[in-house]
N, C-alpha and C positions, 0 to 999 in steps of 0.2 A: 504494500500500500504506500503508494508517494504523494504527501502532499509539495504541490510546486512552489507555494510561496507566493510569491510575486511573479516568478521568474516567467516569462514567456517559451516557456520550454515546447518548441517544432516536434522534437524525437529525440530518442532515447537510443545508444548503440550497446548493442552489451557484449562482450569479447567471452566467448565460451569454449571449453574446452571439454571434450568428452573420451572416458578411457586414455588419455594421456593424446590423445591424436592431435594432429595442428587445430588451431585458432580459428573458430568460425565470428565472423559481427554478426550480429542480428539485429535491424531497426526494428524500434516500435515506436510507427507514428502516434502523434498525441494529440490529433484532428479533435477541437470542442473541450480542449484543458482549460477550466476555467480556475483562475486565480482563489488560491486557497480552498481548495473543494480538493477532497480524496481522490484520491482514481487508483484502483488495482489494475493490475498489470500480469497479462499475462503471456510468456511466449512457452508455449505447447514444445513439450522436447525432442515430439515427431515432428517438426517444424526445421528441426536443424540437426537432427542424427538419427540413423536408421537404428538406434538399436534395437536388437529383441529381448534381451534379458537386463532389461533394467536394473533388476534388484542386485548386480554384480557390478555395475557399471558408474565408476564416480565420473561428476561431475564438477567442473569446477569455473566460477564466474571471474574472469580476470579483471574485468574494468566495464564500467559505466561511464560512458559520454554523452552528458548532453549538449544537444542545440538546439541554439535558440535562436527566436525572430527579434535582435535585436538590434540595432545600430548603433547604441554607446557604447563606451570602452568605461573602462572604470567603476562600473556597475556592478555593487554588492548584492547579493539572495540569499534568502535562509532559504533551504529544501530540504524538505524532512521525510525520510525512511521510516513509516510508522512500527511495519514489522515487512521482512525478506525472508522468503523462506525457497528451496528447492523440493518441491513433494514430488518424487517418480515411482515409489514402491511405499506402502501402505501396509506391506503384508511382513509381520514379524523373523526375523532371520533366524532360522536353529540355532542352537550351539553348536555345539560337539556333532561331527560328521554321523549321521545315522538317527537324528534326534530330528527329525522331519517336524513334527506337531511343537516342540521349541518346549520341553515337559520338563526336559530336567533326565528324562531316562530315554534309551535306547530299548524297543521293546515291538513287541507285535500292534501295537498302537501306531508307531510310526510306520509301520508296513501298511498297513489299513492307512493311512493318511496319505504315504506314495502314490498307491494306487488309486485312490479319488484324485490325486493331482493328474496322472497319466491319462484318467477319464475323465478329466478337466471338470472332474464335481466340486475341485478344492484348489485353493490356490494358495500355494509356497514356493518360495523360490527354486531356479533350476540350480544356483549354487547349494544349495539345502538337499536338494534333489538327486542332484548328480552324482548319485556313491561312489561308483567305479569311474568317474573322472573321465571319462569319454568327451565331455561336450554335449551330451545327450541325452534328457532324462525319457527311459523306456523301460522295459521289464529286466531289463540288463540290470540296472539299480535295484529294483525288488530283490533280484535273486543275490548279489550283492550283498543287501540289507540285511535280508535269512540270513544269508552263510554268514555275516559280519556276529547275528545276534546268537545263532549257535554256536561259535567261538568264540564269547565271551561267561 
C-alpha cells in the first residue's frame, strides 16, 4: 500500500529478480493517483517469471523508481510505504524431508497427504513433495516415503 504524498508520481519501476536469474523492470502505471489517497499495488508474479513451483522459488525486489510528472528541481515529498509484502505460496513448508502435512512426525499420514497432492485434492509444496529429488513429484515419492518410513 503507497501513499504518494504530494508527489505527482507517473509510474512506479521495480527491479526484480527471480531464482537468482538477471534483473527484470516492471512498470506500474499510476493513471488517477490522486494526492494523498492509498493505492495498492499490484504486479502479479506471472507477469514477469514463468515459474511453476513457487513455493521453492525466492524472490527478490532490488529497487523502486519513481517518476514523476514534474518540472521542478528541488522539490521535496514525503511517500509513505504503509505495508510491502511478496505473497507467492500461502501453503505451509514441511520440515524434515518426508513430513508432507508439516506435523512434527514422518508417518502414514504424510503418505495419505502425498497422495491427495499427486490427485491434486491437497496442496503442498513440490519441495515438501519431492522425496526422491527427481524434480518430480509422482508415485516415485510415495514409494520413496514407504520405504523412507519403514527404515526408520
Amino acid at each position: 500500500t503507497l501513499n504518494p504524498g504530494e508527489a505527482p508520481i507517473k509510474n512506479l519501476v521495480l527491479g526484480v529478480r527471480a531464482n537468482g536469474e538477471n534483473m527484470t523492470y516492471q512498470t506500474i502505471e499510476l493513471a488517477g493517483l490522486q494526492p494523498n489517497k492509498e493505492v495498492d499495488i499490484d504486479l502479479p508474479t506471472a507477469s514477469w517469471t514463468d515459474a511453476d513451483n513457487m513455493g521453492n522459488y525466492p524472490i527478490t525486489l532490488n529497487s523502486i523508481q519513481f517518476n514523476m510528472n514534474t518540472s521542478k528541481t528541488g522539490q521535496q515529498y514525503h511517500i509513505v510505504f504503509k505495508n510491502f509484502g511478496t505473497v507467492y505460496n500461502a501453503v505451509k513448508e514441511a520440515g524434515a524431508t518426508g513430513d508432507i502435512n508439516g506435523d512434527g512426525a514422518i508417518n502414514s499420514s504424510d503418505v495419505t497427504a502425498l497422495i491427495n497432492k499427486i490427485l491434486g485434492l491437497a496442496e503442498y509444496t513440490d519441495a515438501a513433495c519431492d522425496i526422491n529429488g527427481d524434480g518430480v513429484v509422482n508415485v516415485s515419492d510415495v514409494t520413496a516415503l514407504i520405504d523412507m518410513i519403514l527404515k526408520s
